[in-house]
N, C-alpha and C positions, 0 to 999 in steps of 0.2 A: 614602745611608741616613740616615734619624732618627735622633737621640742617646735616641731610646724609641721602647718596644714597647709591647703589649700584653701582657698578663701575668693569670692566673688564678690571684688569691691567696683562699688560706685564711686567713681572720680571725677564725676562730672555729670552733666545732663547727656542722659543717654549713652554715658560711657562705662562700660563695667570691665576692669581687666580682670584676669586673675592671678592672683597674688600668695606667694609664701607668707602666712605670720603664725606668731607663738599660739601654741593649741593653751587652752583657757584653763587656767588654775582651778578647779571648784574649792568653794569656801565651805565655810561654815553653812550647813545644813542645804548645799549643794553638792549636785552628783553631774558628773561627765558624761554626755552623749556622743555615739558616735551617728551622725547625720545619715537619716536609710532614704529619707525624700524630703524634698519642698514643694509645695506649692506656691505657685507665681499668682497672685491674687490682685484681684483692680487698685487696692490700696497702694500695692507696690509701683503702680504707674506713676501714681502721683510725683513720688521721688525720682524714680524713672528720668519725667520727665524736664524734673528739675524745681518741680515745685515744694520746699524743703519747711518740713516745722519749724516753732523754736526751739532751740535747742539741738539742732541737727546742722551736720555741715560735711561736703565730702571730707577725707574718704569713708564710705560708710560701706555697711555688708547691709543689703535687702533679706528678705524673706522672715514668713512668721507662721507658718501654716508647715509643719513636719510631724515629722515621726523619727526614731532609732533604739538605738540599745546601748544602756547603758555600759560605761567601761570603768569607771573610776567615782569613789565615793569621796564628800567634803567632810571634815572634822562633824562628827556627831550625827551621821545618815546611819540609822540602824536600821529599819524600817526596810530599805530597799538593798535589792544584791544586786552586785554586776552582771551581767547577762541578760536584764530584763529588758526584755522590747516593751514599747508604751509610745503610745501619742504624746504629742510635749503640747501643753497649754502655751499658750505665747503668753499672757499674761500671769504676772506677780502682783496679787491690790497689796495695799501697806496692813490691811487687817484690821487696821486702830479707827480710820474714820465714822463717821457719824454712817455713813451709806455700807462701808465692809459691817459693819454691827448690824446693820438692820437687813442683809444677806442680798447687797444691791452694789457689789463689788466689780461692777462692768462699768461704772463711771464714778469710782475712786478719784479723785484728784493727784491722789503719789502712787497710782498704778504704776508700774515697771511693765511695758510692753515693749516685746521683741523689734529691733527696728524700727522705732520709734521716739522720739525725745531721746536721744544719746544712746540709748540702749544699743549694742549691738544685735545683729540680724543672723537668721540660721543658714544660710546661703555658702557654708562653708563645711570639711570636713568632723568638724567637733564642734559643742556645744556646751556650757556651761549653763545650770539653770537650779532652781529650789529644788529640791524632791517632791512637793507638793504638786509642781505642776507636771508629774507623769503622769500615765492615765494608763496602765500597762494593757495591753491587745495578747487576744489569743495566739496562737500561732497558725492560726487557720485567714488571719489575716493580714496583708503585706501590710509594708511601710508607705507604699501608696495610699491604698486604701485607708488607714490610719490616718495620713496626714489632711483627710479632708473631712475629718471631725471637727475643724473648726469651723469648717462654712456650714454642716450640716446642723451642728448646734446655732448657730447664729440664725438658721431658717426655725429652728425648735423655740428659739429664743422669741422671736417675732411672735409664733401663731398662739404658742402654749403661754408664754409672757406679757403679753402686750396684747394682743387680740382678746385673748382668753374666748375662744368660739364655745356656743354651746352644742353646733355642729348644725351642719346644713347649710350654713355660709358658701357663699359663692365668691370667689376671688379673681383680681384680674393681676396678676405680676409682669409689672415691665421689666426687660431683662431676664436672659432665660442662661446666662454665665452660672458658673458654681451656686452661690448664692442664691442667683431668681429659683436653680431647679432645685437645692434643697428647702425654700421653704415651699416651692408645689411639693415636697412629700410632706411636708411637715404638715401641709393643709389637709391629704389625703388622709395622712394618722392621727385628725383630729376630726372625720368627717365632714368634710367639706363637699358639697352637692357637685360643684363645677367649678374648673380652676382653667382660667385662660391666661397665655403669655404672648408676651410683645419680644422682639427681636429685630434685628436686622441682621442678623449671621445664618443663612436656611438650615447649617447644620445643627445651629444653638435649637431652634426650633424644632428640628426632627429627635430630638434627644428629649425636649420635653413630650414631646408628642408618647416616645418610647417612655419617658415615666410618666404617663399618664393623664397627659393635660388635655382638656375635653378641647380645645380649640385652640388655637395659633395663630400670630397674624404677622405676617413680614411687612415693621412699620415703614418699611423703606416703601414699599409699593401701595401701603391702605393705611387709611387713620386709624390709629384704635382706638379711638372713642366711637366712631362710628360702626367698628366693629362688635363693639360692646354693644350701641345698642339694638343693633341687629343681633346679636343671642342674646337679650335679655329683655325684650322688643320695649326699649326705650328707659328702664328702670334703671342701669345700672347694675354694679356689683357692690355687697357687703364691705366688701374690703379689697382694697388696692394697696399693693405694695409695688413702692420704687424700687426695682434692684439697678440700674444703669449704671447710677449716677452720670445722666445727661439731662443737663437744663430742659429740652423739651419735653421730657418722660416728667419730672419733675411737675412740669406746668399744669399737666393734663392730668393728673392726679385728681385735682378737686374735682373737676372732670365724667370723670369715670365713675365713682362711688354712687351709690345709689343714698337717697334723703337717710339719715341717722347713719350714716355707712363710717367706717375705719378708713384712713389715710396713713400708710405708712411710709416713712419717707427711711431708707437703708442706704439709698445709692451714694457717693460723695463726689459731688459736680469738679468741675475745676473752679468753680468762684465760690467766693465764701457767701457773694451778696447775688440776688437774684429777682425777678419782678412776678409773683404769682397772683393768681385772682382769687382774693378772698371771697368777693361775694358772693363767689360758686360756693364755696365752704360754709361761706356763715348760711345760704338760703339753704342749703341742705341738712345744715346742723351737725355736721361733720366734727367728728373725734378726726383730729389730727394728730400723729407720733412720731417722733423722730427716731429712731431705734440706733444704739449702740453698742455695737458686739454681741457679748453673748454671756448670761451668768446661768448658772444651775445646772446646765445641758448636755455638759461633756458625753458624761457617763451614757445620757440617752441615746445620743449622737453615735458614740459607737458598740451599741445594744442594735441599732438599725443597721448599719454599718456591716457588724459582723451576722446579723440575721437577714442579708441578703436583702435588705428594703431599700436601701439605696443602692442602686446597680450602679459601683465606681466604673465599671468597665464603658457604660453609654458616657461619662462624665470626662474622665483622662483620656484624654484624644493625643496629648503629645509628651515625650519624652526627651529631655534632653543633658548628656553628662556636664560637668562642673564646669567646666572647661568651655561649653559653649550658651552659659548663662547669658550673654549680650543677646545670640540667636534668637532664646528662645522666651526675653521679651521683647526683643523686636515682634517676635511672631504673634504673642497676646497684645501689644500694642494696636498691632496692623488688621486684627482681627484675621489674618492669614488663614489659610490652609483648615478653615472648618473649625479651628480651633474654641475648645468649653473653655476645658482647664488643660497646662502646661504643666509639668512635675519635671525640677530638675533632681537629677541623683549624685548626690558626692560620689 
């Protein structure tokens, strides 16, 4: 193996070259992946676009959503051999806090996530990581399919976590990207009577339609609150989930929900502050939630995954090698060419 890789760094706002650097040491009770896919996810726009944490600063490597196969172990990895394919968790919690104790390790305060707060991002030939966060895949399924256990656990995360449905709920999800369509299955796997989604992309919405969503509404051309209350003749739905993250899907949330109903808010806006109308919320008595990430889910995530329940095939629409990482979030940026989800390949 080369003492370098290649490497898709962010050097700027909306600038990604790519780059030779040193392939990653694994440590102590780290193992070496060799990168089999990424996915390019809304989160990564943010930086993208130049809007940067703290703790973050160019040159940085994007992506957090992969899969590969292991090639090299860190001092004290017994447990795991070289050669095993597996899903990579993007996140490390510190274990010790008050939240990893009571098994609510998705908002850790000294989490380590991929591409995020200094962490370096998986956007490149090799990876360094815990052994804990492999999630090893059959061989029946790719590294594609693998890498979008994160967003399908994060929709698991939602309905099975946070909802907690006792079944029968009716859902409306704005945003029908990665995200909006795995928590419609997630709704489906948890009985859900009817599940409708918002969009402005006709492909994003013919993909939910194909996993299963009783209705659709292309917000560019119809309101979907009016949509809502023409299938639900006036009531609303149990639960709404933001996936866009755009200020108006946000707003229209309190909106939507029917009196006692779920408000869940996933999407992440470009502002951090924003003007919603409580009174909609307080007169209906609205559970409001802000939901983030994903804890407990992996495993389930690719249990569905590899049993054929999320068809990755309607989902990755585009593919693109290392080499043309700028293309191909230009192309998730621009909402281009039909595109769900994007999957770069080292």
């Amino acid at each position: 193996m080369s003492d370098t890789m290649k490497a898709a760094v962010l050097t700027g706002p909306e600038r990604i070259e790519t780059q030779q650097t040193p392939v990653p040491e694994p440590g102590p009770g780290e193992v070496l992946v060799r990168v089999g896919a990424v996915g390019i996810c809304g989160s990564d726009l943010h930086f993208f676009r130049g809007q940067l944490q703290k703790d973050t600063s160019y040159p940085m490597v994007l992506g957090h959503e992969f899969a590969g196969e292991v090639v090299a172990l860190g001092p004290g990895v017994t447990d795991v051999a070289a050669g095993v394919r597996a899903a990579c968790a993007p996140d490390r919690p510190c274990g010790r806090c008050e939240w990893c104790r009571k098994g609510e390790a998705n908002v850790c305060p000294d989490v380590r996530f991929a591409a995020s707060h200094g962490e370096p991002g998986c956007l490149c030939e090799y990876y360094a990581l815990h052994a804990g966060q492999l999630h090893p895949i059959p061989d029946s399924v790719t590294f594609e399919q693998a890498a979008l256990f994160e967003p399908m656990a994060t929709g698991l995360h939602i309905v099975e976590n946070l909802v907690k449905p006792s079944g029968g709920e009716t859902y409306a999800i704005m945003g029908a990207g990665p995200d909006g369509l795995a928590t419609l299955l997630a709704a489906r796997e948890n009985g859900a009577s009817r599940v409708f989604l918002s969009d402005l992309v006709p492909e994003r919405l013919e993909a939910a339609r194909k996993l299963g969503a009783d209705g659709t509404c292309d917000s560019g051309r119809q309101d979907f609150i009016e949509f809502l209350r023409q299938q639900t003749q006036g009531r609303g739905v149990d639960v709404v989930v933001e996936a866009a993250g755009a200020v108006p899907a946000i707003q229209q949330v309190f909106h939507a929900a029917a009196i006692h109903g779920k408000a869940v808010i996933l999407g992440i806006p470009r502002v951090d502050e924003l003007k919603v109308n409580l009174t909609a919320a307080r007169r209906r008595e609205l559970t409001v939630i802000a939901a983030r990430r994903t804890v407990g889910k992996y495993d389930r995530a690719l249990e569905l995954i590899a049993g054929g329940k999320f068809d990755t095939d309607v989902v990755i629409t585009h593919r693109f090698p290392l080499d043309e990482t700028q293309r191909a979030f230009e192309c998730v940026r621009d909402r281009a060419d039909g595109v769900v989800k994007a999957m770069v390949i080292p």
